[in-house]
C-alpha positions in Angstrom: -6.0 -4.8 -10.0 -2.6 -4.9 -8.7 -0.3 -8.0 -7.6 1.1 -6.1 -4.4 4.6 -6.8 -5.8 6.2 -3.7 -6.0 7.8 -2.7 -9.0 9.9 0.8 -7.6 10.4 2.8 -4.9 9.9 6.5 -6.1 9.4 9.6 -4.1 7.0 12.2 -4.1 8.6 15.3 -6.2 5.4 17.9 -4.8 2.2 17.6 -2.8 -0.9 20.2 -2.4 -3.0 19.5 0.1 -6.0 21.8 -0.5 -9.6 21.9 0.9 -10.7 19.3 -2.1 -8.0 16.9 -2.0 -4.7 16.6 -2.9 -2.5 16.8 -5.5 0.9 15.0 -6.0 3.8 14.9 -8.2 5.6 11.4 -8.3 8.9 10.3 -10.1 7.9 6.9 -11.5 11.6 6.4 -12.4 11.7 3.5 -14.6 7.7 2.9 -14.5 7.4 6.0 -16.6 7.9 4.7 -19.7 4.9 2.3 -21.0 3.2 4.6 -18.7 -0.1 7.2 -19.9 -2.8 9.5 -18.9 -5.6 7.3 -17.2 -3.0 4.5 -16.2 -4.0 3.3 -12.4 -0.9 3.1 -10.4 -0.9 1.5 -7.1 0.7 4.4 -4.5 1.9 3.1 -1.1 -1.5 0.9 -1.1 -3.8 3.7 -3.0 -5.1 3.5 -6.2 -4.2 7.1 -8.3 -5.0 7.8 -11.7 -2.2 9.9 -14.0 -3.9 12.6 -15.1 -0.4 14.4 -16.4 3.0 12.7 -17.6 6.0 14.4 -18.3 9.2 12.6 -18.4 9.3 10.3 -15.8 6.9 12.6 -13.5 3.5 11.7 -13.1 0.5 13.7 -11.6 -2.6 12.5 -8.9 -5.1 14.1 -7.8 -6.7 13.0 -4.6 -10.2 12.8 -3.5 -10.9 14.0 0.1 -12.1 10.3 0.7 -8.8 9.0 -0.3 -7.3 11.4 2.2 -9.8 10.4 4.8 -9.0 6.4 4.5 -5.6 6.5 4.0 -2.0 8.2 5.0 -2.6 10.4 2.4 -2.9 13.5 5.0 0.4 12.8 6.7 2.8 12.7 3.3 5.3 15.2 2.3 7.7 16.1 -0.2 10.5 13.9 -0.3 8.4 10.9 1.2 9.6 7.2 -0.9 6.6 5.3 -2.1 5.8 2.2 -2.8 4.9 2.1 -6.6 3.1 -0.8 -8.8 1.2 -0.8 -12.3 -1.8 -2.4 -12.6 -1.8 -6.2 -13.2 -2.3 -6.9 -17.1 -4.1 -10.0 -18.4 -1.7 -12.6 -18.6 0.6 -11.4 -16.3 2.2 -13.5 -13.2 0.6 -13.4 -10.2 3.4 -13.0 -7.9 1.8 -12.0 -4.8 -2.3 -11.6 -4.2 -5.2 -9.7 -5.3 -5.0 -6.2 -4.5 -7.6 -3.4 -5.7 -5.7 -0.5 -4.0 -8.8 0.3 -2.2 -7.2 1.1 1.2 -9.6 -0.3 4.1 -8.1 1.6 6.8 -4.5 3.1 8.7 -3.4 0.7 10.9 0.2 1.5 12.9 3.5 -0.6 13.3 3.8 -0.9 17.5 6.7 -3.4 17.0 9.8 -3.7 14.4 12.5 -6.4 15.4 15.0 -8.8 13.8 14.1 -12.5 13.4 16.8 -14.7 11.9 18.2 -12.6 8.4 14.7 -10.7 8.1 12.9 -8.5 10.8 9.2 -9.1 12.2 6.9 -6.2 12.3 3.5 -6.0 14.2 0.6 -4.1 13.5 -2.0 -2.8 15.3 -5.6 -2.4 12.9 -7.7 0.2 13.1 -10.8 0.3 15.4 -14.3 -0.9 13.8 -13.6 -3.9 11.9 -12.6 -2.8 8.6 -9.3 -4.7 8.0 -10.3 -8.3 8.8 -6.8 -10.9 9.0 -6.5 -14.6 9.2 -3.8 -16.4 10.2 -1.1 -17.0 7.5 -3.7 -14.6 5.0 -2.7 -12.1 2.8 -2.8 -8.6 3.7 -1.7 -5.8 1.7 0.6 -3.2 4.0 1.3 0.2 2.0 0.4 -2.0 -1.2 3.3 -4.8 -0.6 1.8 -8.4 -0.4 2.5 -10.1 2.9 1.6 -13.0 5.3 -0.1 -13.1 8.3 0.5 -14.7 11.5 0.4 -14.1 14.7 -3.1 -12.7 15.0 -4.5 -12.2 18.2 -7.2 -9.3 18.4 -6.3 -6.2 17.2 -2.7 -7.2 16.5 -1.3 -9.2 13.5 2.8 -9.9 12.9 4.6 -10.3 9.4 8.2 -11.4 8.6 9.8 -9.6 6.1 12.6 -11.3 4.2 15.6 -8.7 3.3 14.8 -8.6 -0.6 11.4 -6.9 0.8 13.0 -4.4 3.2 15.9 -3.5 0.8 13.4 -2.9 -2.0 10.1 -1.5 -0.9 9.5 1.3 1.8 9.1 -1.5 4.9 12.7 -0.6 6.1 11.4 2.6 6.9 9.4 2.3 9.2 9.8 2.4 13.1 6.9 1.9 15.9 4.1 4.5 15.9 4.5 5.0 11.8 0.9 4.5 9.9 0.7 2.1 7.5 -2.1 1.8 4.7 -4.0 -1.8 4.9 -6.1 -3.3 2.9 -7.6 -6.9 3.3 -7.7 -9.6 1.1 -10.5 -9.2 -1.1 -11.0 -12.8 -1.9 -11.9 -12.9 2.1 -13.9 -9.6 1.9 -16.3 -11.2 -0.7 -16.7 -14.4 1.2 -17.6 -12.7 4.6 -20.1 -10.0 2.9 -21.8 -13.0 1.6 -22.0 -15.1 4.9 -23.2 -12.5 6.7 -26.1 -12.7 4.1 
């Protein structure tokens, strides 16, 4: 489990996309130390497993699944990413409950300012499986964030400038994909209501 507080922006030092997956090469700068084989580290919203360490870069492999339900596909050498260890017992929860299990690609279709910060909106992906709530939580490329706004298809956020000056939000400009993953909290209680 992760807190969707990120922890360092790091970029991606290599990338194989093959026929079975991908594999990546990411300089965890600071997160490298503490850091071994089998650690979960949350990646721009996806869940990877280090499966080689040396020095500060770490190695993922991808599943073809993880490609199919995330940006995964679209990366490159170079790309920042968002980058969080997993939450330890006792540790503050600073933001909400996120499993780095990516529910779908939804796309930014507006960025503007709003007072010192900037509001984006999002459009989710067909079929239902990112579900938002107004003022919910809402994992975006693995940051924590609030909801509002929601109307269909479409959900806002405000983004304070701590947020864009240290994860990979600033980035972004309209059309860009973005990783989501809904609040699983909410995603238990609807399974079980549809029950």
């Amino acid at each position: 489990m992760f807190t969707g507080i990120v922890e360092h922006v790091g970029s991606i030092a290599s990338l194989d996309h093959g026929p079975g997956g991908t594999r990546l090469a990411i300089d965890l700068g600071p997160l490298a130390e503490g850091s071994r084989l089998g650690d979960s580290i949350c990646v721009s919203g996806a869940c990877l497993t280090i499966d080689r360490l040396t020095g500060t870069l770490a190695e993922f492999d991808c599943s073809p699944e993880t490609r199919r339900k995330t940006t995964v596909a679209g990366w490159k050498a170079g790309r920042r990413v968002n980058l969080e260890r997993a939450l330890r017992v006792g540790d503050r929860l600073g933001g909400h409950l996120v499993s780095g299990h990516v529910d779908g690609v939804g796309r930014v279709v507006e960025r503007r300012r709003e007072g010192e910060g900037e509001r984006l909106t999002i459009v989710l992906p067909d079929g239902g499986a990112v579900r938002v709530v107004e003022k919910g939580s809402l994992a975006i490329d693995g940051i924590s964030l609030t909801t509002w706004d929601c109307r269909g298809s479409r959900c806002s956020i405000a983004v304070i400038p701590h947020t864009l000056s240290r994860t990979t939000l600033g980035d972004l400009r309209a059309g860009d994909p973005v990783n989501l993953e809904t609040d699983p909290i909410g995603r238990w209680v609807e399974s079980l209501l549809r029950r």
